[in-house]
Steps between C-alpha positions, in 0.01 A plus 500: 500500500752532236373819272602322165207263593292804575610654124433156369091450655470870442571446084296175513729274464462313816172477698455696812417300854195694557285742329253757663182557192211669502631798710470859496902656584478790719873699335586679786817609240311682236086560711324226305304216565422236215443112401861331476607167632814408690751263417719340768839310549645385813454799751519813238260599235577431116260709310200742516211569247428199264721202612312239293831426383621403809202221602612125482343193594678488818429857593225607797250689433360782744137620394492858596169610290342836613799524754705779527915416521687680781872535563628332849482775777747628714526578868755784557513522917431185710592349826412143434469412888151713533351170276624213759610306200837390388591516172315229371174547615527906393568366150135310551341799580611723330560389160122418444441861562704581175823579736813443294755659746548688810781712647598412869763492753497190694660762777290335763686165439800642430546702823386163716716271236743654331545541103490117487083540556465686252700338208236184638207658448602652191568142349174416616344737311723416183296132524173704440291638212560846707792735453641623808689814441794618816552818641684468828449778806804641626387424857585142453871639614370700789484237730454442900641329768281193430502578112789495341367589138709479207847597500581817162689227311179281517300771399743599237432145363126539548526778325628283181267250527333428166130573606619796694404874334478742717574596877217548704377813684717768402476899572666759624524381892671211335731712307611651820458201704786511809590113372748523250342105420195682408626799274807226363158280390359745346846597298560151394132461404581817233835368350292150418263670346218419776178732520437631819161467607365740752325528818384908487220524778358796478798666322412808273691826349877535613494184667328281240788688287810386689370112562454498098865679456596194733394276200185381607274377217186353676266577780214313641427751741341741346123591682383800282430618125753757611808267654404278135525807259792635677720146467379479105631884447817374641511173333377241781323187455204554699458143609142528638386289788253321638537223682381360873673777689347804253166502354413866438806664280463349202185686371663822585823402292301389178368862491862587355398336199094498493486870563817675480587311159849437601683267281457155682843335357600557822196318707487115629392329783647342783342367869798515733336244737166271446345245662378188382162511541484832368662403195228234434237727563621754302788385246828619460632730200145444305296634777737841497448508103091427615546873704706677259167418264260579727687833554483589167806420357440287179536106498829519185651752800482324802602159332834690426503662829501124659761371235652697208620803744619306797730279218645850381555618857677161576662443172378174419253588196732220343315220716168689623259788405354383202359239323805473182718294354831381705337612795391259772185290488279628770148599370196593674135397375264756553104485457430853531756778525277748669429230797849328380480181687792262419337154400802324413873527448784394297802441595746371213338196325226432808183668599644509905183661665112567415209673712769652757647163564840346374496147344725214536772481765796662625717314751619698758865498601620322813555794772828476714478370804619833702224676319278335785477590839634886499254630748682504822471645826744546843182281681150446451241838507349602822225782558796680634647560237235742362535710788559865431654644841277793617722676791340810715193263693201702328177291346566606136855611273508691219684276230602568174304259204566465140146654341326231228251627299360267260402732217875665466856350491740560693503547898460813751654543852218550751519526907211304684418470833516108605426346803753347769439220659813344733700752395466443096334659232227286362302475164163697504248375278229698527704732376661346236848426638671189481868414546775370248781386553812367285737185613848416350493157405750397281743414731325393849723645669523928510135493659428901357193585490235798445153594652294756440207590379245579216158687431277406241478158448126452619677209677253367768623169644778274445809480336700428152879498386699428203882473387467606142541893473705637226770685777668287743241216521533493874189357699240716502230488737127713548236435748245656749635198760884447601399128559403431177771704332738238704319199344465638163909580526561133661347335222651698195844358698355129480377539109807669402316829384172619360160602559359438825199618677343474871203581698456478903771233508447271186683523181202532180679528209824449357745483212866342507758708303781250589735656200689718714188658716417656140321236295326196442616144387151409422302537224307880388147311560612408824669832610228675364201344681676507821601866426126554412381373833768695695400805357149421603554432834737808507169719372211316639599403838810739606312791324812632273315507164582670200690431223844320494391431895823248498755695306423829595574462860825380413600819346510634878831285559708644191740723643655785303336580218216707540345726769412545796470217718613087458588231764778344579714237634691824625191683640280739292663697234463846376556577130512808399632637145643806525591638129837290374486320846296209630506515895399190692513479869411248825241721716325377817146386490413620858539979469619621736303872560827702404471276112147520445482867344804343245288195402159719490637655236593198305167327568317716250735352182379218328753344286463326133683231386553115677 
């Protein structure tokens, strides 16, 4: 939109495509709310207040009587993959939830595609009412045998991508990485002028100090009222989160502002990961604006915490933040702000969703052909190879288990006794152990794998895997029967990745992710209802029920980020962080009786974080 037609609606002298009337603007600039209309051109706003002026005979008009107007909201932390959705289909669910944009990495495609990925589903996203910010993770260059990643001059040109703002996951352990690719991104990210958003688990006092010396701006790991008042003394974005892998933090966090009466500039929201059927029985940005309400922050304040602060943070208050002149169209409906339930949006000169659903079409892109088929393995999946060796001949072997607990993030290292039968350690339901296990299968053809095993699922019978899980996206695999965790792997092969569940040798629920083994080509109401059954299988029949039953199991396959215990295609993984240092190392699943005093010791620390 050309602004001398903006200046021209804006003085009257040409009509505006649209006008919003009747509404009641909630300022998130200057703390007010009261009746103005909104006048519209093209995909930018003209005017604010009266706009009379600006009404012609060709010009739509938006009743908004006894509604309240709301800026577009903003998503500042989000791995899209958690959804199932390409591009597309997020912009369909999301927008009618009053989303305007989201910050995400794409690292998942990027690490199995290349840069190439993606720039694609970045220009998908340009097609759509939703505004897809980029900030790339350095461990797209850290790459594998089997994943090459992105080379530094790829990144280096990621890095100047348009959309592209910050660089993802910074602190001090990046700082002081031993990759020079890793401390080189986070130079070049400075000298373009890139914010460096943070990943600070747990980090407090000299620590917390150093990572934000480093130049980190952001964190959305914060757990406590403590971790969130020390990151606003120094000048952090507390991004706080709540999404499908973390449900309890984000009452805690509010307490910075509700009770401590810290200045809550610095305060927005982000989800790192969600599911889809979590984000229609929740919402999105408006349900974390519904909390900071109930919490006691008031309704003008935790509009701006959704929209005006995350536009500072990210520098875009010329497109997003606010409901202004010049700025883009996006504007929420509202009935209530107190219960603030989005009943319809507009996006430039069209109302695009109402009641939580988006209107019209969008056409989604045609998907390369080698997006398809990228689950493969050295030969089809035998019981065999779930077998966890169990040398010495005795009935039972102590192994060592990555600790669940529903009601706290994070994982512990425990040591269980397991029985042996034919000279392998088996799963043990009665007491809650199960095995997991991850498969490379991007290439077919280096065969690693991981098993282990895991405490605290309430897993009774069956089996499910996946390929979407924002690390390496390998196959992952959990069941109480080595059987069905061979069928379940078989089929995500024939499907090309996804969702798939089984029970005493039948599969009973699944859901194709055919776009790389991370998401779906079909429709959200499609991928939703099949995700919805899944998960109620998963809970119902295999007994693993609580929330984010889908997504947070796959947070048990990320390796290297946060303690104690993840699997991998490598074997099981310690993480430890030890001050500047993050220490990650491959330790056996069967202890020996010389290494169980070492990992006794470790099995009492629970860590935070994904």
């Amino acid at each position: 939109m050309e602004r001398d037609d903006l200046v021209a609606v804006a003085l009257g002298e040409r009509p505006a495509g649209l006008v919003i009337r009747g509404g009641k603007l909630v300022n998130v600039y200057s703390g007010e709310i009261y009746r103005a209309d909104v006048a519209v051109l093209g995909d930018r706003i003209a005017a604010v207040g009266d706009v009379e002026r600006c009404l012609g005979p060709g010009t739509t008009v938006v009743d908004a009587s006894g509604r309240y107007l709301v800026p577009g909201l903003i998503e500042t932390h989000f791995h899209v993959g958690a959804t199932s959705l390409g591009s597309t289909e997020l912009a369909k669910l999301l927008v009618p939830y009053g989303t305007a944009a989201i910050v995400t990495d794409f690292t998942e495609a990027t690490k199995l595609k290349g840069a190439g990925a993606a720039r694609f589903f970045l220009d998908e996203a340009n097609a759509t009412p939703l505004k897809v910010y980029f900030s790339p993770f350095y461990t797209a260059m850290l790459g594998s045998a089997e994943r090459k990643g992105v080379t530094r001059e790829e990144f280096e040109e990621m890095l100047g991508w348009p959309e592209c703002l910050e660089l993802r996951e910074w602190n001090v352990q990046s700082q002081r990485h031993a990759s020079p690719l890793v401390r080189e991104a986070g130079e070049s990210a400075r000298r373009r002028g890139k914010l460096l958003a943070g990943h600070m688990r747990a980090q407090l006092g000299a620590v917390l100090q150093a990572s934000v010396a480093a130049g980190t701006r952001s964190d959305h790991e914060a757990y406590t009222v403590e971790e969130a008042v020390e990151r606003i003394r120094a000048g952090v974005a507390v991004q706080i989160r709540f999404g499908s892998a973390h449900w309890t933090e984000t009452w805690d966090l509010l307490r910075a502002v509700t009770e401590r009466r810290l200045d809550p500039s610095l305060v927005m929201f982000s989800t790192d990961e969600q599911e889809v059927v979590d984000i229609r029985d929740l919402g999105f940005m408006d349900h974390r604006v519904r909390m900071a309400i109930e919490a006691g922050v008031a309704p003008v304040e935790a509009v701006r915490m959704a929209a005006l602060n995350p536009a500072r943070y990210l520098g875009v208050t010329g497109d997003l933040g606010g409901v202004a002149p010049g700025r883009l169209a996006f504007v929420s409906l509202v009935d209530d702000l107190r219960s603030f339930t989005v009943t319809e949006v507009v996006h430039g000169e069209r109302v695009v969703a109402r009641d939580q659903r988006y209107l019209g079409e969008l056409e989604r892109p045609h998907y390369p052909a080698d997006y398809y088929g990228s689950v493969k393995l050295r030969a089809p999946l035998t019981a065999a190879d779930f077998v966890v060796p169990a040398p010495g001949g005795g009935k039972t072997a102590t192994v060592r288990t990555i600790g669940f607990d529903a009601e706290a993030s994070g994982t512990s290292e425990l040591l269980v006794q397991v029985p042996v039968l034919a000279g392998g350690a088996v799963s043990d339901v009665k007491n809650d152990v199960v095995k997991l296990a991850a498969f490379e299968r991007l290439t077919g053809s280096s065969g690693k794998r991981g098993v282990g095993f895991v405490r605290g699922l309430g897993m009774r019978r069956g089996a499910l895997g996946f390929t979407y899980h924002p690390g390496s996206c390998d196959l992952a695999i959990i069941g109480a029967d080595d059987a069905d965790m061979a069928l379940v792997g078989n089929r995500i092969a024939e499907l090309g990745g996804g969702l798939v569940v089984a029970i005493d040798g039948e599969i009973v629920a699944e859901v194709p992710m055919r776009l790389l083994g991370i998401v779906s080509d079909r429709p959200v109401d499609e991928v939703e209802a099949g995700m919805r059954r899944a998960k109620e299988i998963i809970a119902d029949e295999l007994g693993i029920d609580f929330p984010g039953n889908v997504y947070r199991l796959a947070v048990l396959f990320i390796p290297g980020v946060a303690p104690v215990l993840r699997m991998t295609v490598d074997g099981l993984l310690r993480i430890a962080y030890a001050g500047d240092r993050l220490d990650v190392n491959v330790v056996p699943v069967v202890v020996e009786e010389a290494d169980t005093g070492e990992a006794a010791d470790l099995g009492a620390a629970a860590g935070k974080g994904r």
